[in-house]
C-alpha positions as CSV (number, residue, x, y, z in Angstrom):
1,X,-50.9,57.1,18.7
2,X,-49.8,60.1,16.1
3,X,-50.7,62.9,18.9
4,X,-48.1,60.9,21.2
5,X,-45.3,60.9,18.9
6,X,-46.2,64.3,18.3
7,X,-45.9,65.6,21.8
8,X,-42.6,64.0,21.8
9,X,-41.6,65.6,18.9
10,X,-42.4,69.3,20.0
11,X,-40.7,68.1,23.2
12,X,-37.5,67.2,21.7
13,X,-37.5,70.6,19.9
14,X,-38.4,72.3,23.0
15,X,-35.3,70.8,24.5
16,X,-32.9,72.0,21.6
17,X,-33.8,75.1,21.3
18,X,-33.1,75.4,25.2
19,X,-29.8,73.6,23.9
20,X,-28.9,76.0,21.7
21,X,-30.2,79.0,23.7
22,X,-27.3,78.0,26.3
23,X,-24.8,77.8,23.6
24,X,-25.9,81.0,22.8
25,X,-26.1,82.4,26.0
26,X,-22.7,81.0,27.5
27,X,-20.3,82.8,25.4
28,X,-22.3,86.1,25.2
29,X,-22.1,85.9,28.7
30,X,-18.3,85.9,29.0
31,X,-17.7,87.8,26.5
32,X,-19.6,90.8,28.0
33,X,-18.4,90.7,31.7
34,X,-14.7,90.1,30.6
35,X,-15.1,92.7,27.6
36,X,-12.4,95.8,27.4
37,X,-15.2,98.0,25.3
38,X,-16.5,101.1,26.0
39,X,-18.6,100.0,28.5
40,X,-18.0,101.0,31.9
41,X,-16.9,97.6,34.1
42,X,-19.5,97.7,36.8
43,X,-22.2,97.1,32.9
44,X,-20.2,95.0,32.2
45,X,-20.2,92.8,35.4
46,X,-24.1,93.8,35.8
47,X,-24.8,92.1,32.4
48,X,-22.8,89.5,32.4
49,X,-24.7,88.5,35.9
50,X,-27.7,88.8,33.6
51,X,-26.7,86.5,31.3
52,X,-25.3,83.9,34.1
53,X,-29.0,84.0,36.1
54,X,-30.3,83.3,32.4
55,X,-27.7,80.7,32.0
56,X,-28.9,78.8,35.0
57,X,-32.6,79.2,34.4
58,X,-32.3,77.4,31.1
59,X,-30.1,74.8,32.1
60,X,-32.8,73.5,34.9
61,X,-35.4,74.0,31.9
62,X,-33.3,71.6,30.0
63,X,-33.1,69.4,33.1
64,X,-36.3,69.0,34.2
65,X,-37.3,68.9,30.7
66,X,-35.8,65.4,30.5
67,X,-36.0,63.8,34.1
68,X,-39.3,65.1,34.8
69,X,-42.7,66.3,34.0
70,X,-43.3,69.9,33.3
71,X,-42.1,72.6,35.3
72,X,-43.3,76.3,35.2
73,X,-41.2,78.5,34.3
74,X,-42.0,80.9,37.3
75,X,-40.7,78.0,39.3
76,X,-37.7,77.7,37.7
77,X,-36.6,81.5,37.7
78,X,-38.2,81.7,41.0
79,X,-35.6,79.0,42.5
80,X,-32.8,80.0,40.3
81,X,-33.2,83.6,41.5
82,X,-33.4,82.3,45.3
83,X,-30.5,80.2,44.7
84,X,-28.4,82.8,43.2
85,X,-29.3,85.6,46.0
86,X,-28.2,82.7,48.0
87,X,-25.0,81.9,47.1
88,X,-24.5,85.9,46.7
89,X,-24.9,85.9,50.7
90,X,-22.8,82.9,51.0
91,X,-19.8,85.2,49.5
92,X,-19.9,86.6,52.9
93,X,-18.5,83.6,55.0
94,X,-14.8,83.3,54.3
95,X,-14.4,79.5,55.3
96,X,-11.8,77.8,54.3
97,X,-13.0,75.4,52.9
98,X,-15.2,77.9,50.4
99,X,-11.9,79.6,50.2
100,X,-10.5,76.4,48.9
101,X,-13.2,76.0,46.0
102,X,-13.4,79.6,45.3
103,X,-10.0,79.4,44.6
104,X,-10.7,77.2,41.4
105,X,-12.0,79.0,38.1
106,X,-15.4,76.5,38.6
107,X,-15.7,77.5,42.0
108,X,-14.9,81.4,41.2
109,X,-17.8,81.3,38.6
110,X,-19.9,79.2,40.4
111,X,-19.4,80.9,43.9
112,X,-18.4,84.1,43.3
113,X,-16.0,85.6,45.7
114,X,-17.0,89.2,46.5
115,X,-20.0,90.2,47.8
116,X,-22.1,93.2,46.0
117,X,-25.7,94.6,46.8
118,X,-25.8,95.3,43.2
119,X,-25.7,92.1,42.1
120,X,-29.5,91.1,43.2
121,X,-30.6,94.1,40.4
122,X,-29.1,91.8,37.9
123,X,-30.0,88.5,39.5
124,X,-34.0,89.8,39.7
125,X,-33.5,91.3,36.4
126,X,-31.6,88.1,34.3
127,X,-34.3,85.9,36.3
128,X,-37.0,88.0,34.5
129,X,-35.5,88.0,30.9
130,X,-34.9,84.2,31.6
131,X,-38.7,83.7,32.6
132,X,-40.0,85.5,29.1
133,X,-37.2,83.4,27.0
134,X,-38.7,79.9,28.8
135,X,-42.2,81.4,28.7
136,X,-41.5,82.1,25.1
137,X,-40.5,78.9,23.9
138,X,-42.8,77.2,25.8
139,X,-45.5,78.7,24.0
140,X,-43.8,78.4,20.3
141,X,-43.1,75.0,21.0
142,X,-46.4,73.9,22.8
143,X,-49.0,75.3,22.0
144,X,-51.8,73.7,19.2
145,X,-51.0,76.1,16.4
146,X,-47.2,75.6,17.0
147,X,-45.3,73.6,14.2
């Protein structure tokens, strides 16, 4: 029973450090891509993309960390990247009603609303970073010389 209660333990500390790696991540994020630094606007975009594929990526960790069994994270960035690329290609149709949503802050930052080939750099690399973060708490928190 004590290797049970165990496993759940690392597993709830698995899940808050994916927790607190969001609340880390989320206003890093903004504060990059809506920064007035020194840093020229298209780095500034290009990072904050970075931090919004990593955003994503940990957020379905978290998710499927607590609805379902284990996920790899090479899954996870694999779909987040394919979704993202996605929805970058879906800032191409001009319906109206993704007008409508894109209109809305949620559906701006969710959506997007211009289209940019340089975007997929940052959504391949964030998807990377994202996969060594996962990949690196997934080992510190699982494997059998972890605390």
């Amino acid at each position: 029973m004590k290797p049970s209660a165990s496993k759940k333990h690392r597993r709830i500390k698995y899940q808050l450090s994916l927790l607190l790696s969001i609340v880390i991540v989320i206003p890093f994020g903004y504060f990059i891509r809506f920064s007035q630094g020194p840093l020229p606007g298209w780095l500034n975009d290009g990072l904050g993309s970075v931090a919004y594929e990593i955003f994503w990526i940990l957020l379905f960790a978290l998710i499927f960390s607590i609805f379902a069994s284990k996920i790899s994270p090479l899954k996870i960035a694999s779909g987040v990247l394919i979704a993202t690329c996605c929805i970058e290609f879906l800032q191409l149709w001009k319906s109206p009603f993704l007008e409508t949503v894109r209109s809305t802050l949620p559906g701006r930052l969710v959506l997007g609303n211009t289209f940019v080939w340089w975007d997929f750099i940052s959504y391949f690399v964030g998807s990377f970073a994202g996969w060594l973060w996962l990949k690196g708490l997934r080992t510190y928190f699982y494997s059998k010389s972890s605390p």
